[in-house]
C-alpha positions as CSV (number, residue, x, y, z in Angstrom):
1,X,-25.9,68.4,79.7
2,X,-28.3,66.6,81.1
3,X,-29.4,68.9,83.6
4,X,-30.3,71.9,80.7
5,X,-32.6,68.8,78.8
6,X,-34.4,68.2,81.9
7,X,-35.0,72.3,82.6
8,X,-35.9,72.2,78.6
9,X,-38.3,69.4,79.1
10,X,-39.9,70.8,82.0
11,X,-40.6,73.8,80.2
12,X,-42.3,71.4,76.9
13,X,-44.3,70.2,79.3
14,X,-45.9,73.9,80.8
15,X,-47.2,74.4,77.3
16,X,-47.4,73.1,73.9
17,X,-47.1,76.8,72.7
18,X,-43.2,76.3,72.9
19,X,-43.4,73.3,71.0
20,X,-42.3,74.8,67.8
21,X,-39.3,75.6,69.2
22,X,-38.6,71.5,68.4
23,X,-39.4,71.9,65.3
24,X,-37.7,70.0,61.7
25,X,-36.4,73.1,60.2
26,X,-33.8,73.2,57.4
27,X,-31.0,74.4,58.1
28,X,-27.0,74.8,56.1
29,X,-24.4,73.9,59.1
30,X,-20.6,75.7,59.5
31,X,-19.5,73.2,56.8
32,X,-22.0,74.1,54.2
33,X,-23.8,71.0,54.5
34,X,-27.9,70.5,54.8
35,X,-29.0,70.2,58.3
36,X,-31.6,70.3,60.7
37,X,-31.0,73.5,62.8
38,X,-33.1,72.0,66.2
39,X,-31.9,68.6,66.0
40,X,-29.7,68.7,69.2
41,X,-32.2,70.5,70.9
42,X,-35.1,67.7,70.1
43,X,-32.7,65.4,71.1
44,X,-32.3,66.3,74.8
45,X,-36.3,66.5,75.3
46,X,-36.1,62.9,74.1
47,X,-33.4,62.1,76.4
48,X,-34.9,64.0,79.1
49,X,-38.2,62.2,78.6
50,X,-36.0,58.5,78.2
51,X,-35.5,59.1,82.5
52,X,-38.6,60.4,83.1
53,X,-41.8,58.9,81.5
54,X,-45.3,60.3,82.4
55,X,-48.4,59.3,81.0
56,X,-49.1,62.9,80.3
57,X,-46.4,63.2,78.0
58,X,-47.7,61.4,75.1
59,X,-48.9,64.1,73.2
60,X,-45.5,66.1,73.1
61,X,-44.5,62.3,72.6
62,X,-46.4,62.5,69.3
63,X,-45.0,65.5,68.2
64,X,-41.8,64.8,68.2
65,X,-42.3,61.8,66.6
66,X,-43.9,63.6,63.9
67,X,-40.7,65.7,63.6
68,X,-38.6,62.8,63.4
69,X,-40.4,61.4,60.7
70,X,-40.4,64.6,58.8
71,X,-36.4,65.2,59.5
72,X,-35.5,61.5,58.5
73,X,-37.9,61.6,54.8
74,X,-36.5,65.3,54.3
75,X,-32.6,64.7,55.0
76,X,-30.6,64.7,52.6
77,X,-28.4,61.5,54.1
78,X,-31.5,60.0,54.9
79,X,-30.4,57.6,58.0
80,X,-31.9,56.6,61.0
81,X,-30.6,58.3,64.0
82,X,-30.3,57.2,67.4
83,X,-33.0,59.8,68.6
84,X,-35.5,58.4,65.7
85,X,-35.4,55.1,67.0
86,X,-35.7,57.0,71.2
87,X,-39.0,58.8,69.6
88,X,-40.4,55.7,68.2
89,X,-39.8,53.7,71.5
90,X,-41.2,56.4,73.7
91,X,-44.2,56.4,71.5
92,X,-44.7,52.5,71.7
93,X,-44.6,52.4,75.6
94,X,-47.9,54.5,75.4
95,X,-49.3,51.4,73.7
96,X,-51.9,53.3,71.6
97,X,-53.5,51.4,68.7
98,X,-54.1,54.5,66.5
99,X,-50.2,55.7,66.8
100,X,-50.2,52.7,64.3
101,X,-49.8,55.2,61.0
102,X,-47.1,57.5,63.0
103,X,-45.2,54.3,63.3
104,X,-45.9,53.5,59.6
105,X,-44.9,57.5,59.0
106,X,-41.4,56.8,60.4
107,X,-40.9,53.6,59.3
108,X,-41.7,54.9,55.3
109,X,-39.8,58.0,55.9
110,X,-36.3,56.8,53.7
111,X,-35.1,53.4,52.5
112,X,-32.8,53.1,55.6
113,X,-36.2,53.4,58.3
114,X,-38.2,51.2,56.2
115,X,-34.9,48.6,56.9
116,X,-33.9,49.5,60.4
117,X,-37.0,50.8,62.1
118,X,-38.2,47.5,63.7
119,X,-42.0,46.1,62.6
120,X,-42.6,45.7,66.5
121,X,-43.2,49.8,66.4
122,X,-46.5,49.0,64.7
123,X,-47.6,46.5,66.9
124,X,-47.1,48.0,70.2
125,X,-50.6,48.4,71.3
126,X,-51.0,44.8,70.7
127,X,-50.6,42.0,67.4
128,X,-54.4,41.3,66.9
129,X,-55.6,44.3,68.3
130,X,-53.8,46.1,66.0
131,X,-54.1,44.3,63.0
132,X,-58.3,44.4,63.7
133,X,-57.8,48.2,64.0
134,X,-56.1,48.7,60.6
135,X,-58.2,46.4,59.2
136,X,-61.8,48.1,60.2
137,X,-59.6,51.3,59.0
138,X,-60.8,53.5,56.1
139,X,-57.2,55.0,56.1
140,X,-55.1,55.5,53.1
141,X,-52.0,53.4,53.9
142,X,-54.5,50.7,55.0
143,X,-53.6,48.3,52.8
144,X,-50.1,49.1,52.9
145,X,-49.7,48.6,56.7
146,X,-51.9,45.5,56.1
147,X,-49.1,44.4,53.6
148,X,-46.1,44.7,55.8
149,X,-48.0,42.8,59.3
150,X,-49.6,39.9,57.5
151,X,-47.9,36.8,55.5
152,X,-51.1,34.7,54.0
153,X,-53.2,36.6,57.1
154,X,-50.6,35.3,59.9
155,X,-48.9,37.8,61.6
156,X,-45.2,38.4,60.8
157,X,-44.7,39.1,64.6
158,X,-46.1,37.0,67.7
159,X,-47.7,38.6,71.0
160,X,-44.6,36.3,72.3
161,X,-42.2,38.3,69.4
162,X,-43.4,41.3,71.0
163,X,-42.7,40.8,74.5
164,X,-39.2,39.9,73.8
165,X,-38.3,42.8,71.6
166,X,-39.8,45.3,74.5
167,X,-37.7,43.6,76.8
168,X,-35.0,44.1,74.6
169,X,-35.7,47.6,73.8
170,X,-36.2,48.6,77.6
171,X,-33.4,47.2,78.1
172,X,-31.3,49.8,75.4
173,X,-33.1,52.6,76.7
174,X,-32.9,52.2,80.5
175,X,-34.9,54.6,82.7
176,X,-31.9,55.0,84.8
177,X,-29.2,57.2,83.4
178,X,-26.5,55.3,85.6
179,X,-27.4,52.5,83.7
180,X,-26.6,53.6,79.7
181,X,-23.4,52.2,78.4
182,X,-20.7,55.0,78.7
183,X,-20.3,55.0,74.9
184,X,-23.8,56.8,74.4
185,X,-23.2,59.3,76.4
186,X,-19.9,59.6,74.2
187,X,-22.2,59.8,71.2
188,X,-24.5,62.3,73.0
189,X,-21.9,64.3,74.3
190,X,-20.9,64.7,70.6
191,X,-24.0,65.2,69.1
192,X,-24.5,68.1,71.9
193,X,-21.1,69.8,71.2
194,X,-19.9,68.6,74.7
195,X,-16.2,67.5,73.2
196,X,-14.7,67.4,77.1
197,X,-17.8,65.5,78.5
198,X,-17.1,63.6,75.0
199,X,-13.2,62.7,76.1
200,X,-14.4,62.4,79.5
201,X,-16.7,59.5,79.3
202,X,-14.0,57.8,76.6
203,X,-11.8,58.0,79.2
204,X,-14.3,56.3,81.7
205,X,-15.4,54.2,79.4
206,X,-11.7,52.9,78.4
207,X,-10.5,52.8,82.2
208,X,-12.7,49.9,82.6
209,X,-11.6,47.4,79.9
210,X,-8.5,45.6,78.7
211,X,-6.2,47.3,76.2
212,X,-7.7,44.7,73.3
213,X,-8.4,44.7,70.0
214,X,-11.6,46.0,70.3
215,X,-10.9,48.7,72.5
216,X,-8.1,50.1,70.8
217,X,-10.1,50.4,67.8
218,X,-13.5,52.1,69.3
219,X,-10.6,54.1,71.0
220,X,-9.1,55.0,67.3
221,X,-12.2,56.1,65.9
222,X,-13.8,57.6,69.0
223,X,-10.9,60.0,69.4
224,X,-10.8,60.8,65.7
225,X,-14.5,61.9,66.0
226,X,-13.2,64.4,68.5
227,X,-10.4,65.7,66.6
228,X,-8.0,64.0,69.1
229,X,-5.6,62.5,66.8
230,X,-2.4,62.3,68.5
231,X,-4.3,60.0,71.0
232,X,-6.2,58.2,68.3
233,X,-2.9,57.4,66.4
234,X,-1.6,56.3,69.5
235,X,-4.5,53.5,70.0
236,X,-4.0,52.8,66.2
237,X,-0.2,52.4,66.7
238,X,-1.2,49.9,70.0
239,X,-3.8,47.9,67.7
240,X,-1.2,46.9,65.1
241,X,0.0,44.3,67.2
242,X,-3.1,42.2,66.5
243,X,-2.8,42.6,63.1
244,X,-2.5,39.1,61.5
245,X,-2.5,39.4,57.5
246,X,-0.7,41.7,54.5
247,X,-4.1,43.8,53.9
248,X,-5.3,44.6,57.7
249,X,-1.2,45.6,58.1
250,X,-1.6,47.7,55.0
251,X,-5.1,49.0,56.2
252,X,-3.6,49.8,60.0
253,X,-0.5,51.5,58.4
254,X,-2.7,53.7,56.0
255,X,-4.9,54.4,58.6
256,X,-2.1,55.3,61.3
257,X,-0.9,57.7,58.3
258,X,-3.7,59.6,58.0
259,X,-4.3,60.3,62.0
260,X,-0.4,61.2,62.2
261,X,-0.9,63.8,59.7
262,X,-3.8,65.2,61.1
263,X,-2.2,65.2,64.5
264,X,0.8,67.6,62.5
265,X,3.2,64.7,63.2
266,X,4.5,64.2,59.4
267,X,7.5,62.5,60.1
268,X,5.7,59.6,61.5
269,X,3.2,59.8,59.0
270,X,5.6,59.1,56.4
271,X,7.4,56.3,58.3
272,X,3.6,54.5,58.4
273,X,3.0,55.4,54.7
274,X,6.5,53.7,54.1
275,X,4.8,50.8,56.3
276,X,2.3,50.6,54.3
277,X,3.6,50.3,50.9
278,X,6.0,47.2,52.4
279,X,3.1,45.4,53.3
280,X,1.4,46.3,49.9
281,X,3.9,43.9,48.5
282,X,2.3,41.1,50.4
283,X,-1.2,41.8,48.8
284,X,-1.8,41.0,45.6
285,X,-3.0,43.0,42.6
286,X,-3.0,46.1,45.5
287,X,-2.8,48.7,43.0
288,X,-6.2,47.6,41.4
289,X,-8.2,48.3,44.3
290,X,-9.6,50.8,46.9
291,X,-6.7,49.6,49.0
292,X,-4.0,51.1,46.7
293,X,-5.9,54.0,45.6
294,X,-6.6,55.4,49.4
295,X,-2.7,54.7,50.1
296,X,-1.7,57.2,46.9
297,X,-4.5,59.5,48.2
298,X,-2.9,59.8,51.1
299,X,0.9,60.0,50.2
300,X,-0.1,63.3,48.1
301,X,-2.0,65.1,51.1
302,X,1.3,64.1,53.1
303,X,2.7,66.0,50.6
304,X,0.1,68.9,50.8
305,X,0.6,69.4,54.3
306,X,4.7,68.5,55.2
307,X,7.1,71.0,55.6
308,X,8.9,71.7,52.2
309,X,12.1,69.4,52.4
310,X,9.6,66.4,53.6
311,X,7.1,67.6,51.0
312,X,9.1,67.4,48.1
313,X,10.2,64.1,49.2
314,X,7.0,62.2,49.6
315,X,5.5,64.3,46.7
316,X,8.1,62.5,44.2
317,X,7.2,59.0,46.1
318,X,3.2,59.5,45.5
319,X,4.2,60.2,41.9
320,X,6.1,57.2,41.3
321,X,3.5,55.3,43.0
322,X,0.7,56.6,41.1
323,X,1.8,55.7,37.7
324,X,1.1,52.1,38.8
325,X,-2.3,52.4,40.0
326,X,-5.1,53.3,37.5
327,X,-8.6,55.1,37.6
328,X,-7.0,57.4,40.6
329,X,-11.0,59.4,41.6
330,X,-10.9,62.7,41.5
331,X,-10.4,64.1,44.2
332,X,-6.9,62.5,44.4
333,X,-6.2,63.7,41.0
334,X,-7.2,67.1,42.6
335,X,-4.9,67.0,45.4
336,X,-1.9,65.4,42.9
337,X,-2.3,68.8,41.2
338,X,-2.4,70.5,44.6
339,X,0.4,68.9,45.9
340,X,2.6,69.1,43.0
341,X,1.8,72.9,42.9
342,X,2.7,73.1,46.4
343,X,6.5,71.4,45.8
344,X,6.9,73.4,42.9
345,X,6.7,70.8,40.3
346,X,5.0,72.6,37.8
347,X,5.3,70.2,34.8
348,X,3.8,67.4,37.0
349,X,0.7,69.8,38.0
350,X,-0.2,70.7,34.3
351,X,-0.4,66.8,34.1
352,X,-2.8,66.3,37.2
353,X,-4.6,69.3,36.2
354,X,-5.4,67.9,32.8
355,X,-6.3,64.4,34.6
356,X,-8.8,66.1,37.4
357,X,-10.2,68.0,34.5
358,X,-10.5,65.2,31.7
359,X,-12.3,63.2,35.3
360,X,-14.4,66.4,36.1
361,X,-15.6,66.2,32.6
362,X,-16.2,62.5,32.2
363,X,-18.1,62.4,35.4
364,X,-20.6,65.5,34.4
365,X,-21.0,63.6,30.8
366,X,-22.1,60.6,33.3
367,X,-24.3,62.3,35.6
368,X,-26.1,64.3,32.6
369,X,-26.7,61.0,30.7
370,X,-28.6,60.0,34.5
């Protein structure tokens, strides 16, 4: 992976023509959803340029800055993505006053930047010498970046702030690769479509730490990421032995539900769903929150997805159950109807139908009212 970023950076670097190449572009992904089609491929010029810093390199530093600040204000999820926060760093080790309003760019780009994209960014160059900049600025966001430095004319950061929080920051984004904690290359791996590199460095990563609480869990949800859900109900089954109240046991049991099902294991899927409903008795008023609600939801995709004799079996369970929980959302009123359909229960499906479609209309009434 790493080897095609640094033979893609190396070619950014011969000329800025190819640039574009980099580019935000809109883009709709296999799933239908909004995307950014050269996302992947920004991010390994940025990882590229993480191990290998030249002083040469800020202008094609700037850009993709630039593109990262366009990609975060235009996506739909809005976020700030690991790579954002790589562009703005990169950009700050140059130290240049006037990158000041690319900084500010970024850092205005959504409501989750303007939270997580650190002040510091601003302030690379320098505190004072920054602040004297913006202030002898005729700039439009003048004031603005003015606004968000100063409290009463003192600086909200200290040259001392500063140090510590490039210390800090060097120390997330280490120049050598041999040096990044195993689970961002997991993440990279992902983000690059690299699932055995992905399971790979899990697997390194995991061979090197107890069997914990902890690690069972990142080991739950890492695998799930990678569709590996027989091994990530495995670490969820091993993580119920720390469990120590009614509504983590519930949780854990749901939770192992849903990975057995998606691993095509429904018999233990149902013996955790029948887990989780005895330690719903322990938690009061469970049928009035989330809680309940996700455990119903997932009894009828049981029912969705088992073979028939099981289906019919867990389907008649998930309608008991949801006659005691109210304001069931719509998309579990959707797969009731589904599910019921799929068992053959047509009186029961005319009855979730009618619910998903009296939701479906009380939720467009809502949103046209907006």
């Amino acid at each position: 992976m790493m080897d095609a970023a640094r033979r893609e950076l190396e070619r950014m670097r011969e000329s800025s023509d190819v640039w574009q190449e980099l580019r935000y572009e809109p883009a709709t992904d296999a799933d239908g959803d909004d995307c950014d089609a050269n996302a992947v491929r920004r991010a390994k010029v940025l990882w590229a340029l993480q191990y290998d810093r030249q002083p040469g390199d800020l202008p094609l530093v700037r850009w993709l800055a630039e593109q990262e600040a366009l990609c975060r204000s235009e996506a739909p999820s809005q976020g700030m993505t690991e790579q954002t926060r790589l562009a703005g760093f990169l950009l700050a080790e140059h130290r240049q006053v006037e990158d000041v309003w690319l900084h500010w760019e970024i850092k205005q780009a959504n409501f989750d930047t303007g939270c997580g994209y650190d002040l510091e960014h601003l302030l690379a160059a320098g505190v004072q010498s920054t602040i004297a900049y913006v202030r002898d600025s005729g700039h439009a966001e003048r004031d603005a970046v003015l606004k968000s430095l100063l409290d009463e004319d003192q600086p909200f950061v200290s040259e001392e702030d500063m140090g510590e929080w490039l210390q800090a920051e060097r120390s997330w984004f280490p120049t050598d690769p041999a040096a990044e904690d195993p689970l961002t290359w997991i993440e990279r791996a992902v983000l690059a479509g690299d699932r055995e590199l992905a399971l790979r460095e899990l697997g390194r990563w995991a061979a090197d730490r107890p069997r914990d609480k902890d690690t069972l869990r990142q080991l739950s949800y890492q695998f799930a990421d990678l569709g590996a859900f027989a091994e990530a109900a495995r670490a969820e089954r091993d993580g119920l032995v720390f469990v120590d109240n009614a509504w983590d046991s519930a949780s854990a049991w749901q939770r192992l539900a849903e990975l057995e099902r998606q691993a095509g294991d429904h018999r233990a899927a149902w013996e955790a769903l029948r887990e989780c409903r005895l330690a719903l008795d322990d938690v009061s008023g469970w049928p009035e929150v989330g809680l309940g609600r996700t455990y119903v939801h997932e009894l009828f995709l049981l029912a969705g997805s088992a073979e028939d004799e099981l289906a019919a079996v867990v389907f008649a369970e998930a309608d008991r159950q949801a006659r005691d929980v109210p304001g069931l959302p719509f998309v579990v009123l959707r797969n009731a109807a589904a599910a019921a359909g799929r068992v053959g229960d047509q009186s029961r499906a005319e009855h979730y139908q009618e619910l998903r479609d009296a939701e479906r209309q009380r939720i467009d009434t809502e949103m046209g009212r907006a």
